[in-house]
N, CA, C and O atoms as a CHARMM CRD file, in Angstrom:
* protein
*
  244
    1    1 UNK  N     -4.33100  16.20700 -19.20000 PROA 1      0.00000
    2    1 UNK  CA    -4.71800  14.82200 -19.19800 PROA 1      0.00000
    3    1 UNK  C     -4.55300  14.23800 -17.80000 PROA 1      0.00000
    4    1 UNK  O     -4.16700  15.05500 -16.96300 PROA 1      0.00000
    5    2 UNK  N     -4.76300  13.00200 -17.37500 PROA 2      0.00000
    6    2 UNK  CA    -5.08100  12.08300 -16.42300 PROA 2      0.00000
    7    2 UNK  C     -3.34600  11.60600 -16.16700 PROA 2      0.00000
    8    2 UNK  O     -2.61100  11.42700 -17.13800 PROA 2      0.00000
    9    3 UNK  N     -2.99900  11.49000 -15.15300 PROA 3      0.00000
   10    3 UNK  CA    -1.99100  11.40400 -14.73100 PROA 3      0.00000
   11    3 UNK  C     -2.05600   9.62400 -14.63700 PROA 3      0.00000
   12    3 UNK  O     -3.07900   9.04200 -14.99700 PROA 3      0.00000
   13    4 UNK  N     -0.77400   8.81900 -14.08400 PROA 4      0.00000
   14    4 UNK  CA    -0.77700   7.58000 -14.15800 PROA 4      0.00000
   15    4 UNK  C     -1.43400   7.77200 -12.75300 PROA 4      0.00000
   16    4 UNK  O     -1.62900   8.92900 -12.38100 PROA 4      0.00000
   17    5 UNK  N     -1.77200   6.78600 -11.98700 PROA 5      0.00000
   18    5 UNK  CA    -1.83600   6.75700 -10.87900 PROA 5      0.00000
   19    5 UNK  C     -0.76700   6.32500  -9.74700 PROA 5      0.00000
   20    5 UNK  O      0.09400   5.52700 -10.11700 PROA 5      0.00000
   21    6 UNK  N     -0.73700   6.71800  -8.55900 PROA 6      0.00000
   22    6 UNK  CA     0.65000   6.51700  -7.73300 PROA 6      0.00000
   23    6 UNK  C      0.48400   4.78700  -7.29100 PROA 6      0.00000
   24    6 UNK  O     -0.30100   4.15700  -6.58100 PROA 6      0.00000
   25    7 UNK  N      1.36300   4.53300  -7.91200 PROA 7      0.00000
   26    7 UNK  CA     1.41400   3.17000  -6.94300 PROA 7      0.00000
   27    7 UNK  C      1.02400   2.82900  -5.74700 PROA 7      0.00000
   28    7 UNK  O      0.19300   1.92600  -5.65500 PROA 7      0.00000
   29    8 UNK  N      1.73000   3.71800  -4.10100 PROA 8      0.00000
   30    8 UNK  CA     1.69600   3.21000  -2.93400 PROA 8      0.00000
   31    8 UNK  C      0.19100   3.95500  -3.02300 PROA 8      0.00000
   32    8 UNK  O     -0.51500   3.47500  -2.13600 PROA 8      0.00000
   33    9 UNK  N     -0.40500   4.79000  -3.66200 PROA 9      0.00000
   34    9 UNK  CA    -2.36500   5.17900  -3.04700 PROA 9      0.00000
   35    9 UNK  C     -2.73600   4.01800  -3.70800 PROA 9      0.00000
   36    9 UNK  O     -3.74000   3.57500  -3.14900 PROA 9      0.00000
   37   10 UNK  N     -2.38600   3.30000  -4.66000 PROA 10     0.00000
   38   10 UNK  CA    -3.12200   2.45500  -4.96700 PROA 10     0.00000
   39   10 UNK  C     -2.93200   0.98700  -3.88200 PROA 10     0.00000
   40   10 UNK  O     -3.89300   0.28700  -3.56500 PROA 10     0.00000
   41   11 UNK  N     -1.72400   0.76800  -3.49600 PROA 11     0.00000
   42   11 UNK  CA    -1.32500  -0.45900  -2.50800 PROA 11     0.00000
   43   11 UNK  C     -2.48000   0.09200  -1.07900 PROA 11     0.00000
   44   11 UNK  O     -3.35600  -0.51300  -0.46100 PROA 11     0.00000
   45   12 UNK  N     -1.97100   1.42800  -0.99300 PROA 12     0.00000
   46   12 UNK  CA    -2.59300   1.82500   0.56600 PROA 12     0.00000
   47   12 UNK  C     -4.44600   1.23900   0.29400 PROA 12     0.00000
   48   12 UNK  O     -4.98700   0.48500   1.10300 PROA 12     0.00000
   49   13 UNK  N     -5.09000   1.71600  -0.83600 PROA 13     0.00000
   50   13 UNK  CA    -6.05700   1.62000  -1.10600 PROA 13     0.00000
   51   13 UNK  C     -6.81100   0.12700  -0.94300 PROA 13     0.00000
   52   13 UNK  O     -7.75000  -0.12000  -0.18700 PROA 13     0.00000
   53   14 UNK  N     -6.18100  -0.73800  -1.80300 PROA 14     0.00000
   54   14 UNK  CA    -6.25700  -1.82600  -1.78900 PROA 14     0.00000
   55   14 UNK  C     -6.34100  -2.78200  -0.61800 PROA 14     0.00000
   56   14 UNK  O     -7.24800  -3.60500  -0.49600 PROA 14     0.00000
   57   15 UNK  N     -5.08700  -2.58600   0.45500 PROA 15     0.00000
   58   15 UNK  CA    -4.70800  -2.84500   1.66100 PROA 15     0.00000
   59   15 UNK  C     -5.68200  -2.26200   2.44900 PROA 15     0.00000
   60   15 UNK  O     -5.67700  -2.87800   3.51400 PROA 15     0.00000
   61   16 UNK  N     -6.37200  -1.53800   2.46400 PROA 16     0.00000
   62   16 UNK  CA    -7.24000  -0.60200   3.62800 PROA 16     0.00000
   63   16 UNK  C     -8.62300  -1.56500   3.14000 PROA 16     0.00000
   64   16 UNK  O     -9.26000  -2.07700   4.06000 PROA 16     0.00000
   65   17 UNK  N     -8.99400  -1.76400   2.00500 PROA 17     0.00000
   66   17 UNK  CA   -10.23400  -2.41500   1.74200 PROA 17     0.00000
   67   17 UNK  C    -10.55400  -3.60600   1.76100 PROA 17     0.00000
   68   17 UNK  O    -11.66500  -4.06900   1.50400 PROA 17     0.00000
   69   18 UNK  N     -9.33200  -4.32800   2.15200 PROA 18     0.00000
   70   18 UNK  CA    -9.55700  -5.27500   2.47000 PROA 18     0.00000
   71   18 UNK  C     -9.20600  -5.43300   4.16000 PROA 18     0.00000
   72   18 UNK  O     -8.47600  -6.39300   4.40800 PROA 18     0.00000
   73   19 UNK  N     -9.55400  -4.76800   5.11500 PROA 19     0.00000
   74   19 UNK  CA    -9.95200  -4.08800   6.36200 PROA 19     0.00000
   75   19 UNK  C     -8.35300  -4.73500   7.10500 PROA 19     0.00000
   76   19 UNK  O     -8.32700  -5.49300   8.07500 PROA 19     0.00000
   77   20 UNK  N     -7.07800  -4.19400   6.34500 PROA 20     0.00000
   78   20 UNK  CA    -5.88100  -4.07600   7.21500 PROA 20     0.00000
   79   20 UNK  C     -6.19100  -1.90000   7.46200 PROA 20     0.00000
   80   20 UNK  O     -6.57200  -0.92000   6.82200 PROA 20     0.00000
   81   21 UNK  N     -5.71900  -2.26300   8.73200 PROA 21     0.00000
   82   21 UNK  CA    -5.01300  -0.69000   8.97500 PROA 21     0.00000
   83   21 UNK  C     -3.52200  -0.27500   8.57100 PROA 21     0.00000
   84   21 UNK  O     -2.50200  -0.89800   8.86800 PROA 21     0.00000
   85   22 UNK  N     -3.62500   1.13500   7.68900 PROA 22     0.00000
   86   22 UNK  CA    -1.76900   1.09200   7.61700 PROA 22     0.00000
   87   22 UNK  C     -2.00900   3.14400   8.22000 PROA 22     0.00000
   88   22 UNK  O     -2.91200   3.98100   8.22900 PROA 22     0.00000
   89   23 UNK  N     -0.96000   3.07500   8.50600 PROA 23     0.00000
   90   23 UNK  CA    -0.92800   4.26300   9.06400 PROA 23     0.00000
   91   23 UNK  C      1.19200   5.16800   8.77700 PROA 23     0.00000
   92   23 UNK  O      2.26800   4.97400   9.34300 PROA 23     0.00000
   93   24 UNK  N      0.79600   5.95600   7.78800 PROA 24     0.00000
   94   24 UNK  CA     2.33000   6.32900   7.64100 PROA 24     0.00000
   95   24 UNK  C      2.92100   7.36900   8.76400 PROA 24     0.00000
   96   24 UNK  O      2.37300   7.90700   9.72700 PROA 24     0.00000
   97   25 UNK  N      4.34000   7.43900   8.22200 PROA 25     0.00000
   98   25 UNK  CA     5.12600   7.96400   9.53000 PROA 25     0.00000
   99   25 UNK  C      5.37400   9.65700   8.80500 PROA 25     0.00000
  100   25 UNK  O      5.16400   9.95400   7.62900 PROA 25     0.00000
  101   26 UNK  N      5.69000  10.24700   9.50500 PROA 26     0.00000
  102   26 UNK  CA     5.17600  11.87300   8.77100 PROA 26     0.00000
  103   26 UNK  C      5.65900  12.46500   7.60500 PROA 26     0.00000
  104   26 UNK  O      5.22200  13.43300   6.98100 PROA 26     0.00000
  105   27 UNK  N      6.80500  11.61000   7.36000 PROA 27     0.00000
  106   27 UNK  CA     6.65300  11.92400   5.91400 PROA 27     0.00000
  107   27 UNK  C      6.61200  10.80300   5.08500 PROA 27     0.00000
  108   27 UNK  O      7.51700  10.54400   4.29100 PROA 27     0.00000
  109   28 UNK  N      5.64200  10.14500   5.22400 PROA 28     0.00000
  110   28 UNK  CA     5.43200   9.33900   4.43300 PROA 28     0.00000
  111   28 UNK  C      6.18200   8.27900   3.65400 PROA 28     0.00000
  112   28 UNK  O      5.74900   7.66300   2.67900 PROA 28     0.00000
  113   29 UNK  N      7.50900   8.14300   4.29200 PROA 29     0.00000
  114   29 UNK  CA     8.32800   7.19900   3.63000 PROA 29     0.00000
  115   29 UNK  C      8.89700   5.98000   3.82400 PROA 29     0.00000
  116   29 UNK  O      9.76400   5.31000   3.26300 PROA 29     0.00000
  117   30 UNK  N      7.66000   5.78900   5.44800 PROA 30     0.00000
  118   30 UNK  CA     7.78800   4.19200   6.27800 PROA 30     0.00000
  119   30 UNK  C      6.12400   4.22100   7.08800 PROA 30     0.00000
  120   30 UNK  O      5.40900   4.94700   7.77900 PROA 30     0.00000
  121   31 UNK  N      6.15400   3.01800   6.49300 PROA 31     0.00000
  122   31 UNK  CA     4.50700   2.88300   6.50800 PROA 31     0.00000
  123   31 UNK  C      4.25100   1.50900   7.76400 PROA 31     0.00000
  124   31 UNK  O      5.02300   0.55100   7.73500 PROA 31     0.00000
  125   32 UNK  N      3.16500   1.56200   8.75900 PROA 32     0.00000
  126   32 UNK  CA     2.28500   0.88700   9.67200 PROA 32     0.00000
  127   32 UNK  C      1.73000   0.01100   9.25000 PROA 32     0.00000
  128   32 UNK  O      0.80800   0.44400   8.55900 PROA 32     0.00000
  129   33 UNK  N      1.75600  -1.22900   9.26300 PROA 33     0.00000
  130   33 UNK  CA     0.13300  -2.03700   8.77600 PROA 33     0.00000
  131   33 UNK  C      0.02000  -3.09100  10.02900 PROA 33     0.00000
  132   33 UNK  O      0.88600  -3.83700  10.48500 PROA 33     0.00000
  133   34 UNK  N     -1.37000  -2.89400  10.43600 PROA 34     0.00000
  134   34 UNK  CA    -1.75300  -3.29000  11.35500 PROA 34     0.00000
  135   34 UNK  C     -0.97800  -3.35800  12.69300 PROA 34     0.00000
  136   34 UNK  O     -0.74800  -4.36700  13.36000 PROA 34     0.00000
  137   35 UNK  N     -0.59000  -1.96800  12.96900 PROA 35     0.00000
  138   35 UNK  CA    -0.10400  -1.61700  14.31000 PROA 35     0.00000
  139   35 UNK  C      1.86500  -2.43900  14.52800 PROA 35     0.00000
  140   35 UNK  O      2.74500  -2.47300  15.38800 PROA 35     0.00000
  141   36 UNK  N      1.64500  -2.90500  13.23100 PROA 36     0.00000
  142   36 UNK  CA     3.47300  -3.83400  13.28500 PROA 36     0.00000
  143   36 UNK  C      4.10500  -2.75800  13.31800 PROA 36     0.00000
  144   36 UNK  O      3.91500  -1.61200  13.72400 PROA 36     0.00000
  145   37 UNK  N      5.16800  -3.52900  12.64400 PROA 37     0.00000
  146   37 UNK  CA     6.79200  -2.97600  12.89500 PROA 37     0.00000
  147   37 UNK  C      6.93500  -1.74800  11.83100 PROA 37     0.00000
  148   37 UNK  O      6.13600  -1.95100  10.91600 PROA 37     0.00000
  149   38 UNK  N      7.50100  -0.82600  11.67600 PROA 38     0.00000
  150   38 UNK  CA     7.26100   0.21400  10.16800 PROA 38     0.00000
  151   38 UNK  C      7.97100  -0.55300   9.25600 PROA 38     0.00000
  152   38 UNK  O      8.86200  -1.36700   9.50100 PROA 38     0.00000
  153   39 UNK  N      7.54600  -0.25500   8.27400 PROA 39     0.00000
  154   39 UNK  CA     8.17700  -0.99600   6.98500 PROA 39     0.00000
  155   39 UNK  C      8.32200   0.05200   5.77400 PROA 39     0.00000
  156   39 UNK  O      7.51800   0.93200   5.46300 PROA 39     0.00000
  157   40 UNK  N      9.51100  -0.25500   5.18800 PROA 40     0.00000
  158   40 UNK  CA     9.48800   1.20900   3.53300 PROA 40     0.00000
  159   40 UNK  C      8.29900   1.17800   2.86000 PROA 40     0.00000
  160   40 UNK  O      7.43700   0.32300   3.06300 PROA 40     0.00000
  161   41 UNK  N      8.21600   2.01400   2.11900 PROA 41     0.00000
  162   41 UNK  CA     7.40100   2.22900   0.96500 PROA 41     0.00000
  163   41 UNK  C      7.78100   1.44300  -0.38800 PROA 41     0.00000
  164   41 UNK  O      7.10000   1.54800  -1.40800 PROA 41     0.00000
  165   42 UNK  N      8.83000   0.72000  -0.30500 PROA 42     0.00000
  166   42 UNK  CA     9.36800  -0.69500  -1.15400 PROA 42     0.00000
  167   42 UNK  C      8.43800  -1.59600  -0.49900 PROA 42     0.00000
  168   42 UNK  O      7.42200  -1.99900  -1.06600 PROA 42     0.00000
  169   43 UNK  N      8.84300  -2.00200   0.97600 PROA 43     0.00000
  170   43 UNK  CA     8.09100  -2.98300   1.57300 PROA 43     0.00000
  171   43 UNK  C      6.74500  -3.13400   1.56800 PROA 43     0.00000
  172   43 UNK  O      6.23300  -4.25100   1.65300 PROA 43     0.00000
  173   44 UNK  N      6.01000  -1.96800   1.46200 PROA 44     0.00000
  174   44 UNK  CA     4.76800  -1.76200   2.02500 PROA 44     0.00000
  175   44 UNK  C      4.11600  -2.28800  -0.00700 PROA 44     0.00000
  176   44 UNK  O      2.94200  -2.43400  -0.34800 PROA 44     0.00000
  177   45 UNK  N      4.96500  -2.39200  -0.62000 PROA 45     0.00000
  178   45 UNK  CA     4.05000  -2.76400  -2.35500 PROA 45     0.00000
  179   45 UNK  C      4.37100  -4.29700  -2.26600 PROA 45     0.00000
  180   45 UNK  O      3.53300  -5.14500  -2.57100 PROA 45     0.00000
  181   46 UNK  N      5.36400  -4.53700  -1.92300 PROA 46     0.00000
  182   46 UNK  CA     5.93500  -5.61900  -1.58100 PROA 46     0.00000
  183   46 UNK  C      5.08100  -6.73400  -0.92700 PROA 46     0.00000
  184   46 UNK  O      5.01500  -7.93300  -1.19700 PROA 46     0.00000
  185   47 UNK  N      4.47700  -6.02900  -0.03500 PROA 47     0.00000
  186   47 UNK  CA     3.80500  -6.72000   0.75300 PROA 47     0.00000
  187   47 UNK  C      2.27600  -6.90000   0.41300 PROA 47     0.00000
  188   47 UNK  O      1.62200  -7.82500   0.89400 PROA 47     0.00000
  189   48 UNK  N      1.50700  -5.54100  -0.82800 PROA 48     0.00000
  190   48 UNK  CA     0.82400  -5.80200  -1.64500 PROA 48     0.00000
  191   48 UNK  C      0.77900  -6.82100  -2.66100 PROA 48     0.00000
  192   48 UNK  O     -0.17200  -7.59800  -2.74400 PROA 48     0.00000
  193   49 UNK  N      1.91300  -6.85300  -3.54700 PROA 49     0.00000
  194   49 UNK  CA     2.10800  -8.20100  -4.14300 PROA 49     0.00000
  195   49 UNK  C      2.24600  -9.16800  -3.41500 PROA 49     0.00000
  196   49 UNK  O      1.69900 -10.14300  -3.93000 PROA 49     0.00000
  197   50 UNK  N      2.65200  -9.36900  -2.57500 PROA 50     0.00000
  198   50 UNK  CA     2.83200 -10.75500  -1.96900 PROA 50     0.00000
  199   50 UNK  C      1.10600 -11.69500  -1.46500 PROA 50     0.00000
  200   50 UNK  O      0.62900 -12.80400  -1.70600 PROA 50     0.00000
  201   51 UNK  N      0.64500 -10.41100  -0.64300 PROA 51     0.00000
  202   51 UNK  CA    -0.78900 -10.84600  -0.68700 PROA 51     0.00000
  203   51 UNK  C     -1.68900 -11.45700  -1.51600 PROA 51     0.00000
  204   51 UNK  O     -2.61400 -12.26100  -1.40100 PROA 51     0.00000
  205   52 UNK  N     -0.94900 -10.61500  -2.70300 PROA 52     0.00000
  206   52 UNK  CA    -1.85100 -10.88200  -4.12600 PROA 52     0.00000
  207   52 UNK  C     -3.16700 -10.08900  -4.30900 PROA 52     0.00000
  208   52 UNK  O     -4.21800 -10.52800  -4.77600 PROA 52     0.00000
  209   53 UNK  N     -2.93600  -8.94500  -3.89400 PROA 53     0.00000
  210   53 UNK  CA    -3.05700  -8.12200  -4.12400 PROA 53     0.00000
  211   53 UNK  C     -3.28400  -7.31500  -5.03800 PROA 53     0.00000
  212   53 UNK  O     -4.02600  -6.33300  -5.01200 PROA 53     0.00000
  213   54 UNK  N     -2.22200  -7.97500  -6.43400 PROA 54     0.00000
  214   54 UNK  CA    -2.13400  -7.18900  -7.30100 PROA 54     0.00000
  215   54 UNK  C     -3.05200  -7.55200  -8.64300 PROA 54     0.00000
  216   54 UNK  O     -2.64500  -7.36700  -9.79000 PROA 54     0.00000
  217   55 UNK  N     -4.20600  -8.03500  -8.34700 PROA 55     0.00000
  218   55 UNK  CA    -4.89600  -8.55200  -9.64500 PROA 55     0.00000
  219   55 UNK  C     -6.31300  -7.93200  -9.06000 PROA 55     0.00000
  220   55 UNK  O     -6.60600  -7.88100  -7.86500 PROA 55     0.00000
  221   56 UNK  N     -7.11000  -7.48100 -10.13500 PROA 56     0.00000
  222   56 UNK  CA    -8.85800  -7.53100  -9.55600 PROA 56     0.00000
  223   56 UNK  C     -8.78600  -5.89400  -9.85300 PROA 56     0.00000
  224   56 UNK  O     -8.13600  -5.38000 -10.76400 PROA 56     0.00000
  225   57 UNK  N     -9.78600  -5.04000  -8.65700 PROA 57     0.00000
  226   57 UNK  CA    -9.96300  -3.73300  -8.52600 PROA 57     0.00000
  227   57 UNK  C     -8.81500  -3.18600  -7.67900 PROA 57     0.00000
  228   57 UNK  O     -8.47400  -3.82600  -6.68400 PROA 57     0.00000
  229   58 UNK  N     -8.10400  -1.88300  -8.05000 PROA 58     0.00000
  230   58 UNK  CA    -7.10600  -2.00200  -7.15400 PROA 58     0.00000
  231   58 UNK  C     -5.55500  -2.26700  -7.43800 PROA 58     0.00000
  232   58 UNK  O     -4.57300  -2.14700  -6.70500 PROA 58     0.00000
  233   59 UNK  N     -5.69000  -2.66800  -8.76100 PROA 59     0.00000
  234   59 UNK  CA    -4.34200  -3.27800  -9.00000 PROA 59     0.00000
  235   59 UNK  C     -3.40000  -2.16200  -8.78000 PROA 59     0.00000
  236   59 UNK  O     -3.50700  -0.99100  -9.14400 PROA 59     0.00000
  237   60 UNK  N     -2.40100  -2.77600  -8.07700 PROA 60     0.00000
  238   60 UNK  CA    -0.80500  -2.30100  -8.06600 PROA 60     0.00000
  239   60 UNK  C     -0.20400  -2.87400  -9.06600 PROA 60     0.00000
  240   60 UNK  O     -0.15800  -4.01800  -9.51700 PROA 60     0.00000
  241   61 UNK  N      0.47100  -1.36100  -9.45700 PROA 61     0.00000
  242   61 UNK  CA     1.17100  -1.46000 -10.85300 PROA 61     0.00000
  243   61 UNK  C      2.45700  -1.35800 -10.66800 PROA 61     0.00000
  244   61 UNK  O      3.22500  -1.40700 -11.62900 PROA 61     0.00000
């Protein structure tokens, strides 16, 4: 069967289409958006919800 989907592909997803850049650090567990400061992978959904983000196509769950 169909797996849930990952949260942060869905934040990264969301965040990228609405034309921010995020760019992670090599292992993936502190994330870039728009050339700032790195931020966690807490921060980085965080910062999806906060946008508001989380309603429409895309939703972060």
């Amino acid at each position: 069967m169909f797996e849930d989907p990952d949260p942060i592909v869905e934040a990264v997803m969301v965040i990228t289409s609405r034309g921010h850049t995020i760019e992670p650090d090599d292992d993936f567990e502190n994330w870039r958006v728009d050339g700032g400061a790195w931020i966690t992978v807490g921060d980085l959904l965080a910062l999806a919800i906060c946008l508001g983000l989380s309603a429409g196509n895309g939703k972060v769950h």
